[in-house]
N, CA, C and O atoms as a GROMACS GRO file, in nm:
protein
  324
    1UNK      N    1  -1.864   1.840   2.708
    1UNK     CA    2  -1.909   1.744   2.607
    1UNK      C    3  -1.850   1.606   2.639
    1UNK      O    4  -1.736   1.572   2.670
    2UNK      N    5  -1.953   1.541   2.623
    2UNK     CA    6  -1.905   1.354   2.671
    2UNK      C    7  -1.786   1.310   2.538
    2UNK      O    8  -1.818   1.323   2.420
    3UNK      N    9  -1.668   1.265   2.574
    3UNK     CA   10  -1.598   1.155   2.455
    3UNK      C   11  -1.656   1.020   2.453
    3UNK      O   12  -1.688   0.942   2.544
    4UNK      N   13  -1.660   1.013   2.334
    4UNK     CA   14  -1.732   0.874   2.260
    4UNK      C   15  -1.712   0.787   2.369
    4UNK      O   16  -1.820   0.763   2.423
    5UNK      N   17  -1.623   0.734   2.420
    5UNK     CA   18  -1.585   0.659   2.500
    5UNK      C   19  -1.666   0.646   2.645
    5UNK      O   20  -1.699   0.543   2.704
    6UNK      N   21  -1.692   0.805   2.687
    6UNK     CA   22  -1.800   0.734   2.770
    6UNK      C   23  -1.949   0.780   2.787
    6UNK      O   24  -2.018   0.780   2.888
    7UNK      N   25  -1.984   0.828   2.632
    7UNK     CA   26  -2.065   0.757   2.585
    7UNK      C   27  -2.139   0.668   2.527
    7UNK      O   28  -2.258   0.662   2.494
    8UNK      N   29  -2.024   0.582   2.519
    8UNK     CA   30  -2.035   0.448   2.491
    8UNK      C   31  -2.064   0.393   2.596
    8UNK      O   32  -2.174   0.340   2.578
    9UNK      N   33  -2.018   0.367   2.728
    9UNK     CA   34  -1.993   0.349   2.850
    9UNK      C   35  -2.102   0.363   2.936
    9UNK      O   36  -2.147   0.276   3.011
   10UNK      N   37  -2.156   0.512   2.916
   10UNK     CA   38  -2.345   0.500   2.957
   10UNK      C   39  -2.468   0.469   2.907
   10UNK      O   40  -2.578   0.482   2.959
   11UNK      N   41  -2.420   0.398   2.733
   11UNK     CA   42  -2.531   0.317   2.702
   11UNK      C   43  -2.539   0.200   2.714
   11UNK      O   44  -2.637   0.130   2.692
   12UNK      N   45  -2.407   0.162   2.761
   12UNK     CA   46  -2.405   0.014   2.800
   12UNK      C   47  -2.401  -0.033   2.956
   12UNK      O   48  -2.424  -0.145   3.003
   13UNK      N   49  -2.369   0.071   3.010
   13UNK     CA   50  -2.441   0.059   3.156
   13UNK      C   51  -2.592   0.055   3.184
   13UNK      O   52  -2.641  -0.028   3.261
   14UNK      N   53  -2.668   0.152   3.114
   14UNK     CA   54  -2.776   0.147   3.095
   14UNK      C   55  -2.881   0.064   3.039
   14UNK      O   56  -2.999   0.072   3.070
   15UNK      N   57  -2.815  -0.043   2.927
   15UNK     CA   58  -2.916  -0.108   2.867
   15UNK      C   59  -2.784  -0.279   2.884
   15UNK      O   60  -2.705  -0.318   2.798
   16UNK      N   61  -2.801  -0.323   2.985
   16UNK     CA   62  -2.658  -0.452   3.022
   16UNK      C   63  -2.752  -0.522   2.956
   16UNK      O   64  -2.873  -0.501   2.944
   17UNK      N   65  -2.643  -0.657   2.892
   17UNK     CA   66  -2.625  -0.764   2.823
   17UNK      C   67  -2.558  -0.886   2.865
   17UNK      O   68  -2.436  -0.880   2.874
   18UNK      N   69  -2.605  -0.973   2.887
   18UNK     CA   70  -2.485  -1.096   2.937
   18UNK      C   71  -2.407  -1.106   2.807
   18UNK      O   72  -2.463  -1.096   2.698
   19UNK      N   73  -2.264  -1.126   2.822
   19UNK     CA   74  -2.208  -1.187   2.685
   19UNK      C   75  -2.101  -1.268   2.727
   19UNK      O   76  -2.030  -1.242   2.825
   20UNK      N   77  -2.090  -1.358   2.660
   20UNK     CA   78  -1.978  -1.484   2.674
   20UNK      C   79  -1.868  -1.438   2.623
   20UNK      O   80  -1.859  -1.406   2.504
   21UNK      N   81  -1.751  -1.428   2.723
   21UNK     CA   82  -1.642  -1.384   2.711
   21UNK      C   83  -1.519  -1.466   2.658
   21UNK      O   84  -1.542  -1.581   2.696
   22UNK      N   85  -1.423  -1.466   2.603
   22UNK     CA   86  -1.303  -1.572   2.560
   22UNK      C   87  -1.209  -1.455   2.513
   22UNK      O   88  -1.235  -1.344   2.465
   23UNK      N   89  -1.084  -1.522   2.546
   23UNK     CA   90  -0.936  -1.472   2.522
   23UNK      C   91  -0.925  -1.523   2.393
   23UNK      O   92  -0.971  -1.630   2.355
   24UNK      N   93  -0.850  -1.428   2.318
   24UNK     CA   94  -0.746  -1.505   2.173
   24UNK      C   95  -0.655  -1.442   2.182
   24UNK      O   96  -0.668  -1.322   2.155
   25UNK      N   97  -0.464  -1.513   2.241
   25UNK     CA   98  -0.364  -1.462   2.269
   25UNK      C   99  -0.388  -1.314   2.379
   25UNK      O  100  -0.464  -1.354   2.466
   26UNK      N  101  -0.365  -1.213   2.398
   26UNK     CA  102  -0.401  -1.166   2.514
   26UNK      C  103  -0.521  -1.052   2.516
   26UNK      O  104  -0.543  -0.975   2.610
   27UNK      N  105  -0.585  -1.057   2.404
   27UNK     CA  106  -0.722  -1.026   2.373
   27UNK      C  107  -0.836  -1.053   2.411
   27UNK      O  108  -0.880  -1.157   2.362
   28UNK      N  109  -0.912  -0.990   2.491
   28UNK     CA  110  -1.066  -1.009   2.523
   28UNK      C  111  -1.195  -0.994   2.468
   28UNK      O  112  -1.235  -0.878   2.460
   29UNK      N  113  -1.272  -1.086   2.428
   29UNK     CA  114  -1.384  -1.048   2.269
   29UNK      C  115  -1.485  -1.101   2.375
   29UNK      O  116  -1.447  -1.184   2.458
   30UNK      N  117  -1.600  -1.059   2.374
   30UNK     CA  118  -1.728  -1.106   2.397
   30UNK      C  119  -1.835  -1.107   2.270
   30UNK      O  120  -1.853  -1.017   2.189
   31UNK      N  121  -1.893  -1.220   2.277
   31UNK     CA  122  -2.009  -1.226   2.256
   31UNK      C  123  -2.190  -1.244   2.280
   31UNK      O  124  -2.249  -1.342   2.325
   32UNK      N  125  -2.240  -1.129   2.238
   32UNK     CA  126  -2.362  -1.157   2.311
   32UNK      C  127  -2.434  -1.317   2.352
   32UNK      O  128  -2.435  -1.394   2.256
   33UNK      N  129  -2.472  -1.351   2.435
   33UNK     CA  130  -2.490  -1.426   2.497
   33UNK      C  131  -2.639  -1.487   2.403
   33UNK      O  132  -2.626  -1.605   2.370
   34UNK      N  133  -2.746  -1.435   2.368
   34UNK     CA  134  -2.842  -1.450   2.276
   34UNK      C  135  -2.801  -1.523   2.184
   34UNK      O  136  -2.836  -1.639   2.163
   35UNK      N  137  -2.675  -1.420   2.082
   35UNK     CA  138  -2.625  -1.501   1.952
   35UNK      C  139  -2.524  -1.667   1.966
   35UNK      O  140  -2.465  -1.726   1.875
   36UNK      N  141  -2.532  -1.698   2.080
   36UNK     CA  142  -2.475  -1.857   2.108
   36UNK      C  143  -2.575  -1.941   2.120
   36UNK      O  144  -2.673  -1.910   2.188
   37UNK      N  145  -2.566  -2.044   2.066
   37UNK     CA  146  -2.666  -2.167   2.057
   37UNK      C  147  -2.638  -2.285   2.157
   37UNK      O  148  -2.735  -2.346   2.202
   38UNK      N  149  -2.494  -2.325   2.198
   38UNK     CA  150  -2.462  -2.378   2.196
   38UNK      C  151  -2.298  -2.403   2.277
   38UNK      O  152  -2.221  -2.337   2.208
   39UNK      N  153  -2.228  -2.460   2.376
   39UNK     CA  154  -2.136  -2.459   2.385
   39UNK      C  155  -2.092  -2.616   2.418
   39UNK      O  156  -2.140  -2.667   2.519
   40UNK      N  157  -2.014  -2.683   2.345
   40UNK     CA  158  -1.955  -2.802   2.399
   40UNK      C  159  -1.789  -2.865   2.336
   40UNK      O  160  -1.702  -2.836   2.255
   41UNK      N  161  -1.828  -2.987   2.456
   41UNK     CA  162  -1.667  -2.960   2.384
   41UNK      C  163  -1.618  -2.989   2.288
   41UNK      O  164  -1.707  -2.989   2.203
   42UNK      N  165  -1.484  -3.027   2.226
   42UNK     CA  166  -1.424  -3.010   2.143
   42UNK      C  167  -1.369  -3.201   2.104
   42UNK      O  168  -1.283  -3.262   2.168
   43UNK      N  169  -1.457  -3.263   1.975
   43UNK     CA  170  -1.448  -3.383   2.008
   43UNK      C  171  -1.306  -3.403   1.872
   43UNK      O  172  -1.251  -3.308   1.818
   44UNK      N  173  -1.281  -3.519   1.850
   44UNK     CA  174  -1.143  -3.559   1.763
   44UNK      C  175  -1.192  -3.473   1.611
   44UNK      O  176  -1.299  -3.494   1.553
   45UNK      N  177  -1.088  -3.376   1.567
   45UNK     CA  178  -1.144  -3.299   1.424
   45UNK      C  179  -1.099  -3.408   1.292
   45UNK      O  180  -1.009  -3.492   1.299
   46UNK      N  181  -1.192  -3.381   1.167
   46UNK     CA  182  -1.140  -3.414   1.091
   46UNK      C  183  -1.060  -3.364   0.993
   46UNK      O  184  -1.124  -3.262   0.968
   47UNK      N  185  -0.948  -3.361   0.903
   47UNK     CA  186  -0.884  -3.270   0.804
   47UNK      C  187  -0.945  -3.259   0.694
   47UNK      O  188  -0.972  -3.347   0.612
   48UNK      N  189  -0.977  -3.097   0.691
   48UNK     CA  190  -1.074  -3.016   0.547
   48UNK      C  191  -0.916  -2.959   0.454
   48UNK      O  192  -0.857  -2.852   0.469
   49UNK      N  193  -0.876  -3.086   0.347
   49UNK     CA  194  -0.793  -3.047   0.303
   49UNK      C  195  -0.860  -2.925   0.204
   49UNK      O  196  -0.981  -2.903   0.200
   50UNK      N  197  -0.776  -2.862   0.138
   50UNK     CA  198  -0.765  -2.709   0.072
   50UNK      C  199  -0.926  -2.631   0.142
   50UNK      O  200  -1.043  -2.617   0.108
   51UNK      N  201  -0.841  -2.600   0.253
   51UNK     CA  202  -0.995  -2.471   0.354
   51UNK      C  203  -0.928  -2.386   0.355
   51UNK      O  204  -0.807  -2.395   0.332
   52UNK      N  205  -0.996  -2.263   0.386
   52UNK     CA  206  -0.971  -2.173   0.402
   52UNK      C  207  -0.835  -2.152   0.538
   52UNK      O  208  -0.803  -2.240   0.618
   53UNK      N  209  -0.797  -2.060   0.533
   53UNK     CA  210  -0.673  -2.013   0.646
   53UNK      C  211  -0.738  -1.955   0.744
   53UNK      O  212  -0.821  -1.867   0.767
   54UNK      N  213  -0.648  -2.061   0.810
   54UNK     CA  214  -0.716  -2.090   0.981
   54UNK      C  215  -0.796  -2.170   0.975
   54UNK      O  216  -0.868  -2.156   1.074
   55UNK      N  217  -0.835  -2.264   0.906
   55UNK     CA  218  -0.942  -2.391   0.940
   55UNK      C  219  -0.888  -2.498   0.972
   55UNK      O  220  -0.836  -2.562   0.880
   56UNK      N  221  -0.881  -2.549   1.102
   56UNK     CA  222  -0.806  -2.648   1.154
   56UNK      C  223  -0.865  -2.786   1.155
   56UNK      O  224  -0.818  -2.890   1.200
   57UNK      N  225  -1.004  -2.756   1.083
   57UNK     CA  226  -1.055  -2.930   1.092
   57UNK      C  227  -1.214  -2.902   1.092
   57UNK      O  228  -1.257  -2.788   1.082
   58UNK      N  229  -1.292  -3.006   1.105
   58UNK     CA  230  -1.420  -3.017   1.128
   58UNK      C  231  -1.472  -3.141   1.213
   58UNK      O  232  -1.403  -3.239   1.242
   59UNK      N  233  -1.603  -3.119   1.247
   59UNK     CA  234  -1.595  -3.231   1.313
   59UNK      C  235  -1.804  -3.276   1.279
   59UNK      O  236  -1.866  -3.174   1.250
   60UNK      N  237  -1.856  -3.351   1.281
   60UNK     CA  238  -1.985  -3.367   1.292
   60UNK      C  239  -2.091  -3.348   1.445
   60UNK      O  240  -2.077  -3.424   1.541
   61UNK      N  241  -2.161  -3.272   1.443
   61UNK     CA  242  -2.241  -3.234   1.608
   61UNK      C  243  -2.386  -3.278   1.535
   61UNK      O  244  -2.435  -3.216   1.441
   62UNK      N  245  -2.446  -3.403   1.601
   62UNK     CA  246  -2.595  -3.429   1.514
   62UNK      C  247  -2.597  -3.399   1.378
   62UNK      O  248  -2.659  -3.300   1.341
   63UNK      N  249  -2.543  -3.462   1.308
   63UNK     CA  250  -2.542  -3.493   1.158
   63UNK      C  251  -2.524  -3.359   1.096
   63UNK      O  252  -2.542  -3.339   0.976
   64UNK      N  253  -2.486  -3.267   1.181
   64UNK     CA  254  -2.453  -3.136   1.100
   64UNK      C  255  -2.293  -3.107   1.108
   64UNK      O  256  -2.245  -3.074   1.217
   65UNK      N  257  -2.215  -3.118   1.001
   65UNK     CA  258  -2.084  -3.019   0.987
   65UNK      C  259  -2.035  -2.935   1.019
   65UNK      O  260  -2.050  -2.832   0.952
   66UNK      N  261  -1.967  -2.933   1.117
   66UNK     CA  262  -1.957  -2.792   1.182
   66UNK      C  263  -1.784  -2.764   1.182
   66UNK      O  264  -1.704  -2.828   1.248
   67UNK      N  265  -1.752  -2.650   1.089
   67UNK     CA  266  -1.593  -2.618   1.087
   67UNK      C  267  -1.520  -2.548   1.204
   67UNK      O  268  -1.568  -2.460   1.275
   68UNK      N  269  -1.440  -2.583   1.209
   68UNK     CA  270  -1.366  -2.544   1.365
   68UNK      C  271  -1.245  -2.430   1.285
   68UNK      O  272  -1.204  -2.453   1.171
   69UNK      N  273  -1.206  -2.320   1.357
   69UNK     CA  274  -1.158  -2.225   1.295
   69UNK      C  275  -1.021  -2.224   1.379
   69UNK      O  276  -1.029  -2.265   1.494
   70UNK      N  277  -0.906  -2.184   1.335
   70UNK     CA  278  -0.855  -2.087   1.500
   70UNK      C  279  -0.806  -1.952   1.478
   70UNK      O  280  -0.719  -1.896   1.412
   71UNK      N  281  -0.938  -1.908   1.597
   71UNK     CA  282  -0.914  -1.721   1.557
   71UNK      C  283  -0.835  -1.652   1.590
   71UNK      O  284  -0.838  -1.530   1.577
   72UNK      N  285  -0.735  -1.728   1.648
   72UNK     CA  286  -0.605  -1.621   1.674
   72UNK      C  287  -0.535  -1.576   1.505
   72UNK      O  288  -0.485  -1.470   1.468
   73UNK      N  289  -0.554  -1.683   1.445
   73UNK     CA  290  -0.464  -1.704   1.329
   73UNK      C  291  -0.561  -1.610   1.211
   73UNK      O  292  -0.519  -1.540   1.119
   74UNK      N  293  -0.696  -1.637   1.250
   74UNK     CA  294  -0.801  -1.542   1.145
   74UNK      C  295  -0.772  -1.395   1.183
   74UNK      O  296  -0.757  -1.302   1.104
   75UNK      N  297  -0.768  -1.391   1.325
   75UNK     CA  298  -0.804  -1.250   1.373
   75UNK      C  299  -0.664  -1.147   1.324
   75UNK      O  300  -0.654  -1.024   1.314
   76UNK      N  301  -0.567  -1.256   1.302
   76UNK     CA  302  -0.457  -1.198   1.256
   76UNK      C  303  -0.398  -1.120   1.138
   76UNK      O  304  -0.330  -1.019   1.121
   77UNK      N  305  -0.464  -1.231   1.056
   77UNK     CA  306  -0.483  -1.252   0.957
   77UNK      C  307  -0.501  -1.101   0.871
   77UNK      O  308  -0.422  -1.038   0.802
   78UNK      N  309  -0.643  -1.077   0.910
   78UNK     CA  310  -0.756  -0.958   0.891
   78UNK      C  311  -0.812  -0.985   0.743
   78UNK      O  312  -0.846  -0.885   0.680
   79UNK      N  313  -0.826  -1.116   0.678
   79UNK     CA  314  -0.917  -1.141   0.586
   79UNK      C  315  -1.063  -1.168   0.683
   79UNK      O  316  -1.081  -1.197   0.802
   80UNK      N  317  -1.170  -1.137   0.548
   80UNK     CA  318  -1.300  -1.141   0.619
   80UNK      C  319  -1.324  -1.274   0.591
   80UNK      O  320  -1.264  -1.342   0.508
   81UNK      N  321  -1.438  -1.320   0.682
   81UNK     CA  322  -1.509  -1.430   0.659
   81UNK      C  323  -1.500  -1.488   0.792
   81UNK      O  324  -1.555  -1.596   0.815
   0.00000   0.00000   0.00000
């Protein structure tokens, strides 16, 4: 009998995905490559006084608001959102 593990292992060999990979502290997370819109860099943030924990700022990308997080500190955390 297969362990979960690698049957996990032959459905994802079988059906591959590109996904965009990133470290948080010595952790490896991917994300599917589909669900990204977007990657650039990181321009001067502004301060979102009383935000949520872990929100280190925001910044404007084409007139849209976009909150900058840091997920080491969320992922730590283990509140949702």
């Amino acid at each position: 009998m297969e362990r979960p593990e690698e049957a996990r292992l032959a459905f994802t060999a079988s059906k591959p995905s590109a996904q965009l990979l990133f470290r948080v502290g010595s952790s490896l997370y991917g994300v599917p490559v589909r669900c990204v819109n977007e990657i650039t860099r990181l321009p001067g943030l502004t301060d979102v006084p009383s935000s949520l924990p872990g929100a280190i700022g925001a910044f404007n990308l084409r007139g849209a608001i976009v909150p900058v997080m840091d997920l080491q500190q969320r992922l730590q955390s283990g509140e949702p959102g």
